[in-house]
C-alpha positions in Angstrom: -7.1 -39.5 -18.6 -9.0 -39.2 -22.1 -11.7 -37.2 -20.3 -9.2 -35.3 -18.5 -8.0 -34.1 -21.8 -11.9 -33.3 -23.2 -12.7 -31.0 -20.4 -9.0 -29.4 -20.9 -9.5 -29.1 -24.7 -13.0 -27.9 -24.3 -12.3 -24.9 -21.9 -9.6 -23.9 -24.6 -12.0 -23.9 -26.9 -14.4 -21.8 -24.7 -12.2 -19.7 -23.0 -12.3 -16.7 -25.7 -13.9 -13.3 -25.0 -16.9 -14.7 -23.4 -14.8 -15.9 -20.9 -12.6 -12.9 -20.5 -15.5 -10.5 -20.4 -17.2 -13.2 -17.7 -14.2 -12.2 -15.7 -14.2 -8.3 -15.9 -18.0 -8.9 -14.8 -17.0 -10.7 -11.6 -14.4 -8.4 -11.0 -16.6 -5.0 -11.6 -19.2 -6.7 -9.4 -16.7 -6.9 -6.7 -15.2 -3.8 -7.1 -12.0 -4.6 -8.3 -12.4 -2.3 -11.9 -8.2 -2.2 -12.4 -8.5 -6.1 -12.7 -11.6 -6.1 -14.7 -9.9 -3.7 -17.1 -7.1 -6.2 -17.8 -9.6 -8.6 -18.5 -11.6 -6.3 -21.0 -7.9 -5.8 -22.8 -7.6 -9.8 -22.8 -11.1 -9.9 -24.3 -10.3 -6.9 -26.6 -7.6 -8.4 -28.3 -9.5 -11.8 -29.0 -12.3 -9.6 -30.8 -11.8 -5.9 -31.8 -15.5 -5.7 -32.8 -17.6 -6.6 -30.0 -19.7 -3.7 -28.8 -19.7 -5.5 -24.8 -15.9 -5.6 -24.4 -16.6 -1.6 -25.2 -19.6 -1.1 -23.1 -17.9 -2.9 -19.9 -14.6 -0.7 -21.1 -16.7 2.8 -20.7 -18.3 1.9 -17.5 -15.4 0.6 -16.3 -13.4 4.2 -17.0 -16.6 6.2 -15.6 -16.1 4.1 -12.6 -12.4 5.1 -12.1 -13.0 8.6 -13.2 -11.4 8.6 -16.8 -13.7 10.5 -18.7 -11.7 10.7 -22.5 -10.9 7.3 -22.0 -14.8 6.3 -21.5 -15.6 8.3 -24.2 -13.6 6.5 -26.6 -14.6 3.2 -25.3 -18.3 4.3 -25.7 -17.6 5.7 -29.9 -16.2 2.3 -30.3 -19.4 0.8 -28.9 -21.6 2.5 -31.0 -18.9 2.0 -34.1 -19.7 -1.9 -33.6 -22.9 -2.2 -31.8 -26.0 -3.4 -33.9 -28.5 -3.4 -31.1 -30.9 -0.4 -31.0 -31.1 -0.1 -27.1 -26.8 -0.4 -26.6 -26.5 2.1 -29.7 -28.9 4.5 -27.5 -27.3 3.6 -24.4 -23.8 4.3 -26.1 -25.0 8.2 -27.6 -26.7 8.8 -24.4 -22.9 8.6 -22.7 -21.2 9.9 -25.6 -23.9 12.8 -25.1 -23.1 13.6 -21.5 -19.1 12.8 -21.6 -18.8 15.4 -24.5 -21.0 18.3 -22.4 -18.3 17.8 -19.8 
């Protein structure tokens, strides 16, 4: 039972936005972008500030054809996104979205 209760406590632990954004991956992967989207807003609210819940976000709206709402996912992106290559990857979109 006591180990019962580690694993339990540990996936609480764990089960933040790495978890949630784990989640929209699998679902993208299989197609199913509505679901993944629910999990991006799970992984959203658990931290405003990560540049991959907005990155998956603004694929995720290209996918379904939602170009103002990809656009704003991809400005958050590059609002919180301290890696060279995402912050290219993020004005490359914003670039192309706006020409539209």
């Amino acid at each position: 039972m006591r180990l019962l209760s580690i694993f339990i406590l540990a996936g609480i632990l764990c089960g933040g936005t790495n978890n949630a954004l784990s989640k929209a991956s699998a679902a993208m992967k299989a197609g199913m972008y509505k679901e993944a989207l629910g999990h991006i807003s799970v992984a959203q609210k658990t931290d405003e500030t990560n540049p991959d819940v907005y990155r998956m976000k603004a694929l995720l709206h290209e996918a379904l054809d939602e170009p103002k709402l990809a656009l704003s996912a991809w400005k958050n992106c590059l609002k919180y996104s301290m890696d060279e290559f995402m912050s290219s990857e993020a004005k490359i979109h914003i670039q192309s979205l706006s020409a539209e």
